[in-house]
KEKOL-764314 format. One line per field, with one value per residue (C-alpha): x, y, z; residue number from 0; residue in three letters. Coordinates in steps of 0.001 Angstrom, whole numbers. Each point is the difference from the previous one (the first is absolute). Layout:
REM KEKOL-764314
x <- c(X/...)
y <- c(Y/...)
z <- c(Z/...)
i <- c(NUM/...)
aa <- c(ALA/...)
//
This chain:
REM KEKOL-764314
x <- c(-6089/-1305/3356/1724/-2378/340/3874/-465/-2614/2872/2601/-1871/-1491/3912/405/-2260/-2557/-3678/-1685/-3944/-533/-3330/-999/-2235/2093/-3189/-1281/-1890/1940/-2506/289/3735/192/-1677/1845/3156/415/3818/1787/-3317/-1808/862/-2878/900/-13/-3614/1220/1532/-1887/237/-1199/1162/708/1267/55/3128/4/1866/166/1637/2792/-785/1094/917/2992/1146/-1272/777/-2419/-181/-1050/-3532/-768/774/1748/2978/274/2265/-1656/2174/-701/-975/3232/-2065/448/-3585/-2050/-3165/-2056/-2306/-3204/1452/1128/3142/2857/2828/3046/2687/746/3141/1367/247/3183/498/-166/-3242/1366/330/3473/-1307/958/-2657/-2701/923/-1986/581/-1369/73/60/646/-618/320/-1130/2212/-1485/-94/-1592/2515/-332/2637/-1045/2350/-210/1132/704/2374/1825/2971/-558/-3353/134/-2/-1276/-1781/-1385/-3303/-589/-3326/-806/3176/1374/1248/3813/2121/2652/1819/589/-633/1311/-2120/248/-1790/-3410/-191/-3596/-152/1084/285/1191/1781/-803/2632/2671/-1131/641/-2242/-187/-909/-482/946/-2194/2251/3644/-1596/1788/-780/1830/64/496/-278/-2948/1659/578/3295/2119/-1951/1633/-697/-1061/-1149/302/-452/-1188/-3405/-910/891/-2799/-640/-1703/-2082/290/1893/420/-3255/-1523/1848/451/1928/-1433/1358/3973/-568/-490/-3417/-297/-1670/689/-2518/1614/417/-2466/1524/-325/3700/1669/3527/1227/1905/2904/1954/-1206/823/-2178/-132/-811/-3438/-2778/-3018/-2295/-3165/-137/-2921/-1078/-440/492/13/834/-345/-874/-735/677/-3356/772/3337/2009/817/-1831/-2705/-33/-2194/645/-913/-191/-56/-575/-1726/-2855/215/1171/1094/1010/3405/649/3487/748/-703/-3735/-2260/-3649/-2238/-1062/-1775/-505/-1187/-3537/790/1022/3704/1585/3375/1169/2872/158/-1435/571/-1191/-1443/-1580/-2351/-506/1760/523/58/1404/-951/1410/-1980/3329/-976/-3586/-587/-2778/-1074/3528/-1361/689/-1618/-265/-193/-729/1556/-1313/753/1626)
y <- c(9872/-2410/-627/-538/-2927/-1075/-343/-2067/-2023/-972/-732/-1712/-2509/-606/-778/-2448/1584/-465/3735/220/1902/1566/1449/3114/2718/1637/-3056/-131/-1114/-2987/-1190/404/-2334/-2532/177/-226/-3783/-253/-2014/-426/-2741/-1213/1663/2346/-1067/-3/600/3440/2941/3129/3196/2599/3007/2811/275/1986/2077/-1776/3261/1486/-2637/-1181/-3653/-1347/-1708/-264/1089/483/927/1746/-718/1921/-2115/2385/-1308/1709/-1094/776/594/-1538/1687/3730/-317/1061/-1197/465/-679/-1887/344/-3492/2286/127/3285/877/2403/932/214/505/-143/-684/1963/-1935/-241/1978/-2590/-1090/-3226/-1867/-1252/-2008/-3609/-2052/2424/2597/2772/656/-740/261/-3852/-1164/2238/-670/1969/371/54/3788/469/831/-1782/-1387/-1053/-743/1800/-1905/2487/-1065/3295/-132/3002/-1153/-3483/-433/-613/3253/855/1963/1344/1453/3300/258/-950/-3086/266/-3066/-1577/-2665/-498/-2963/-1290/1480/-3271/-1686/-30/120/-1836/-1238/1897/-1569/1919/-2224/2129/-1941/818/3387/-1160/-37/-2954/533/-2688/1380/-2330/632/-18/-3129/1274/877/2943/1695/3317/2172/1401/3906/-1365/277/-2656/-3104/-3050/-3484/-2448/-2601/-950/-3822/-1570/-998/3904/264/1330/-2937/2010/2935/831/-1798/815/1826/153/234/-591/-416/-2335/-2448/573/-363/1642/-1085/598/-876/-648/1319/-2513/-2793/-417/-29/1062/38/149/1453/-210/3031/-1011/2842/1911/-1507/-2730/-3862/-2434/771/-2487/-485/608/-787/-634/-493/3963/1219/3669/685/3675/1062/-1647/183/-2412/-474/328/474/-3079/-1130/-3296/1552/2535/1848/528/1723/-1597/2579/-1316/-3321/2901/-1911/196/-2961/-1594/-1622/-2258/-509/-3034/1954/-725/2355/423/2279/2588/2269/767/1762/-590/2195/2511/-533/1924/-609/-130/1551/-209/-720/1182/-2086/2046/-3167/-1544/2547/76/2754/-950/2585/-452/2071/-1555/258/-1854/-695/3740/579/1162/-39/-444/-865/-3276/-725/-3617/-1393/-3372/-2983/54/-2687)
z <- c(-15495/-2597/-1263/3220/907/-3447/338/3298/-1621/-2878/2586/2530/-2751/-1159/3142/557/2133/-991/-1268/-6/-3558/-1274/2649/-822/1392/1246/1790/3474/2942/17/-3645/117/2779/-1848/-3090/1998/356/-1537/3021/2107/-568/3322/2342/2646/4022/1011/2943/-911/-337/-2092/-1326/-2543/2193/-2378/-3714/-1208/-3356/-2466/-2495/2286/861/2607/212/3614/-255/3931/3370/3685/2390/3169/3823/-850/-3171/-2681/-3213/-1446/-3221/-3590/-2935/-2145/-3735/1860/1324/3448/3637/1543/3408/70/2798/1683/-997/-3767/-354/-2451/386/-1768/2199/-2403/-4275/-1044/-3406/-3034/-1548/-2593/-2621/1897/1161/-2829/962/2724/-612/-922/536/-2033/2797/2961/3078/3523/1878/3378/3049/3717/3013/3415/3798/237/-3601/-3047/-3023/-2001/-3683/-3064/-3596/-3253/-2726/-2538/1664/2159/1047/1498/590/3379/3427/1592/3548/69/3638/890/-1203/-2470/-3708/-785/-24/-1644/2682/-2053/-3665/-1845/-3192/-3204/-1582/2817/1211/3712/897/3333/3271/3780/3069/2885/3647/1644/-2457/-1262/-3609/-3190/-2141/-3953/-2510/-3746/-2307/-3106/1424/2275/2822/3334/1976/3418/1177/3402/1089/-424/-3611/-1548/-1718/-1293/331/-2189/2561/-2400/-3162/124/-3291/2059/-307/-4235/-2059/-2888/-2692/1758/3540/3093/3415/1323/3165/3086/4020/2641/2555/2310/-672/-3434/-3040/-2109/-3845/-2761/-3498/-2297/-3216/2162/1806/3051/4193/1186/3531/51/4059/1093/1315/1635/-2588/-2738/-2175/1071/-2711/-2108/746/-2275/2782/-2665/-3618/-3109/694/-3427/-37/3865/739/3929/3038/3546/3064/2255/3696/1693/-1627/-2960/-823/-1540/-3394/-2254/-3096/-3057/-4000/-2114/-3109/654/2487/2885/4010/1603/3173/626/2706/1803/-2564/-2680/-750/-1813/-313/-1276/2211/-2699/-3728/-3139/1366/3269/-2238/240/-3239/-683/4191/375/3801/3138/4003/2806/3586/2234/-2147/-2741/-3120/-2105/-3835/-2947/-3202/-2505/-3285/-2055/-2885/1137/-530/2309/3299/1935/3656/3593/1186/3813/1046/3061/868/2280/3535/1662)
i <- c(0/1/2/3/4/5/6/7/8/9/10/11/12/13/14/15/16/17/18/19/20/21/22/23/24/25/26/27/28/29/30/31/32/33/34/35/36/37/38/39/40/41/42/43/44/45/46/47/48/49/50/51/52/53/54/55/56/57/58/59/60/61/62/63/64/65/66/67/68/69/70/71/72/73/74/75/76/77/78/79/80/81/82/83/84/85/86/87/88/89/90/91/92/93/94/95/96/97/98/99/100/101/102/103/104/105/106/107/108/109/110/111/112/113/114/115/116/117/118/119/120/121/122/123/124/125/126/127/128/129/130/131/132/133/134/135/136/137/138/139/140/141/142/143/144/145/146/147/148/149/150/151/152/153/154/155/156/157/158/159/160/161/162/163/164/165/166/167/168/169/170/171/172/173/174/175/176/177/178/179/180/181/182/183/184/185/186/187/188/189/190/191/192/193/194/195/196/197/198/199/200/201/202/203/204/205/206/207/208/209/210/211/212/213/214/215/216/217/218/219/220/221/222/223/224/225/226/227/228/229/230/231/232/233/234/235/236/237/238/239/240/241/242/243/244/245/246/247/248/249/250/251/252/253/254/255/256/257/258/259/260/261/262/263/264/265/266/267/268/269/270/271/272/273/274/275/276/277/278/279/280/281/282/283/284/285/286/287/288/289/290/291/292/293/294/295/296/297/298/299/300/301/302/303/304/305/306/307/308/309/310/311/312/313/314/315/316/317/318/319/320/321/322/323/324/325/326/327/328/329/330/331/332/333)
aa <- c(UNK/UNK/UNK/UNK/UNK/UNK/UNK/UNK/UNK/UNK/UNK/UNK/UNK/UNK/UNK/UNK/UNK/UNK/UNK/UNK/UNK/UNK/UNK/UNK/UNK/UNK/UNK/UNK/UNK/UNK/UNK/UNK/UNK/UNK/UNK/UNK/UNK/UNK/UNK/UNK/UNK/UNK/UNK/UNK/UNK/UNK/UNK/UNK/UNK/UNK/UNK/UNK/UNK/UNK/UNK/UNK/UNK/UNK/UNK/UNK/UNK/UNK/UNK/UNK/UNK/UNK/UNK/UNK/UNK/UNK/UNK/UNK/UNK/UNK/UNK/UNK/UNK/UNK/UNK/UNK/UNK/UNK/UNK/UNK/UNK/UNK/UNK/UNK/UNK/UNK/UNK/UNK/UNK/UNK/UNK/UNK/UNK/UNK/UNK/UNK/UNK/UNK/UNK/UNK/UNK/UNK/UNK/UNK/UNK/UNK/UNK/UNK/UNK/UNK/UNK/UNK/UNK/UNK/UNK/UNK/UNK/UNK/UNK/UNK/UNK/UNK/UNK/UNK/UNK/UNK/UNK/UNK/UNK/UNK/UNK/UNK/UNK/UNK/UNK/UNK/UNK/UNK/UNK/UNK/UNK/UNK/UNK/UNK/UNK/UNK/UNK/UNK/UNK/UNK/UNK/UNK/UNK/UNK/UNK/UNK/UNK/UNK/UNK/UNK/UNK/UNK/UNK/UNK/UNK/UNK/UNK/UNK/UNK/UNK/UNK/UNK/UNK/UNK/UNK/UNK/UNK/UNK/UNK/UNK/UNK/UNK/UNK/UNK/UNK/UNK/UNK/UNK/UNK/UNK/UNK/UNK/UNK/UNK/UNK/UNK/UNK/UNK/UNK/UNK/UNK/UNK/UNK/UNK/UNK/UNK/UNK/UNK/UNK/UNK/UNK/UNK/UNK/UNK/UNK/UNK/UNK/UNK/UNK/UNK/UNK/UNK/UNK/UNK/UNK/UNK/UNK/UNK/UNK/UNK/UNK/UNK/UNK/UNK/UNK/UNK/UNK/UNK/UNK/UNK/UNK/UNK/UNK/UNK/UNK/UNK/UNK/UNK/UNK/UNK/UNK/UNK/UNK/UNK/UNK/UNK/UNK/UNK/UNK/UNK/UNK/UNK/UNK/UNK/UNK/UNK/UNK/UNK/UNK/UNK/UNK/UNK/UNK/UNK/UNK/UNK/UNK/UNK/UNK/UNK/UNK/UNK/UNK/UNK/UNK/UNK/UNK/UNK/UNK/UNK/UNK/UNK/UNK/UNK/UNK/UNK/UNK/UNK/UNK/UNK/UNK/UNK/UNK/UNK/UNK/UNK/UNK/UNK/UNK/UNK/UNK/UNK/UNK/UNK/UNK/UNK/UNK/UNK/UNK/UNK/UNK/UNK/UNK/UNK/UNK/UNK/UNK/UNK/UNK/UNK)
//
């Protein structure tokens, strides 16, 4: 586990991205938060409050790196480096839903990575979960459908050489949408799975040294994205199903992974910083602020989910290494 954050620690500092370092790996939550400044010496919203709400075990892998949730509050969450996809109730309890296999090489052809690791999951109306594997494996590499009570079983392939991050479902259309943060691409495919398609590949998506397209939704008649390298919140309109021109939709967010919009439109995003350990605001002209930081015991955010006022924050402590956890967050009413 050790060297798996290490190698993320290496790339995300070539890319740019700020990395808290000596950190005692066997640090309380408390002191870790205030050693983790890198990226947060703005203060977080006094107005927003928040609470650690479950600790996860980081010896055993698990490190949060997306989320959907369902109607009743529970949290289903990968685990990126257990390769696990797992439910966590509002009271805090854990379970294991489903392990993928490793590869037989044990993932170390994943790009960038070098393990692999299970990374964005949704969850439909009536309760199945969709979640995507990276493995460095084409026989693996996929998306996969877990219905209640059964295995995981894969329903499209993805390229080996890719690393599919981010996943989005559109109700309307019945389609998926995946970002791939290493072929900087982003590509559709039917509910029922089947052939993927490249939807996108627009230079505005393009990895620049570690990581590029990330997090992903479909909101609005559009297609939102971010770019990890760059910075970036993008809006791609649908247009009869096919991409529109790519707007910059936001810009300046140094290592953003995931976001959320708050209520039913789109002028108004969360968003997580991974590196820089902070959650911000963004307004409709692209204005950011700090919602919270390092201090609320943000470590490494990987990604967030927004029901009403609440916001559910994953950390995964990737190169922190410690105390991966689930933050909730209540924002100001209006």
């Amino acid at each position: 586990m050790r060297k798996r954050m290490m190698t993320l620690a290496v790339a995300l500092a070539a890319a740019g991205i700020g990395v808290v370092t000596a950190v005692p790996p066997n640090a309380a939550p408390a002191a870790t938060a205030r050693a983790l400044t890198v990226g947060s010496d703005r203060p977080s919203d006094p107005s927003v409050t928040s609470r650690i709400a479950v600790h996860f075990d980081l010896t055993k892998g698990q490190m949060p790196e997306n989320v959907a949730t369902g109607p009743d509050g529970t949290a289903y969450v990968t685990f990126a480096a257990s390769r696990q996809v797992a439910a966590v109730t509002p009271a805090g309890g854990t379970r294991i839903l489903a392990t993928l296999p490793a590869p037989a090489d044990g993932g170390v052809r994943t790009p960038v990575l070098s393990f692999a690791l299970t990374t964005g999951i949704v969850r439909t109306a009536e309760g199945t979960l969709f979640f995507l594997y990276a493995s460095g494996d084409a026989a693996s590499t996929g998306l996969y459908r877990l219905r209640p009570g059964q295995a995981p079983h894969r329903i499209a392939a993805l390229p080996a050489d890719g690393l599919p991050n981010g996943l989005a479902f559109d109700a309307t259309a019945k389609r998926f949408y995946l970002t791939d943060s290493v072929l900087g691409t982003i590509s559709t495919v039917a509910l029922d799975g089947g052939r993927v398609e490249v939807w996108s590949s627009a230079p505005e998506l393009a990895a620049t040294g570690f990581l590029g397209a990330n997090g992903i939704k479909v909101r609005a008649g559009a297609v939102w994205a971010t770019n990890l390298d760059q910075g970036t919140l993008l809006r791609i309109p649908v247009r009869h199903g096919r991409p529109g021109p790519v707007r910059v939709a936001a810009a300046g967010l140094v290592g953003i992974d995931d976001f959320a919009f708050v209520g039913a439109g789109d002028r108004q995003v969360v968003a997580a910083l991974n590196g820089p350990n902070t959650v911000v605001g963004i307004d409709a002209a692209g204005r950011s602020r700090t919602l919270l930081t390092a201090a609320d015991g943000l470590q490494n955010p990987t990604s967030v989910a927004v029901r009403g006022r609440t916001v559910v924050v994953l950390s995964a402590a990737y190169t922190t290494g410690v105390d991966p956890n689930l933050v909730l967050a209540t924002l100001p009413g209006r």
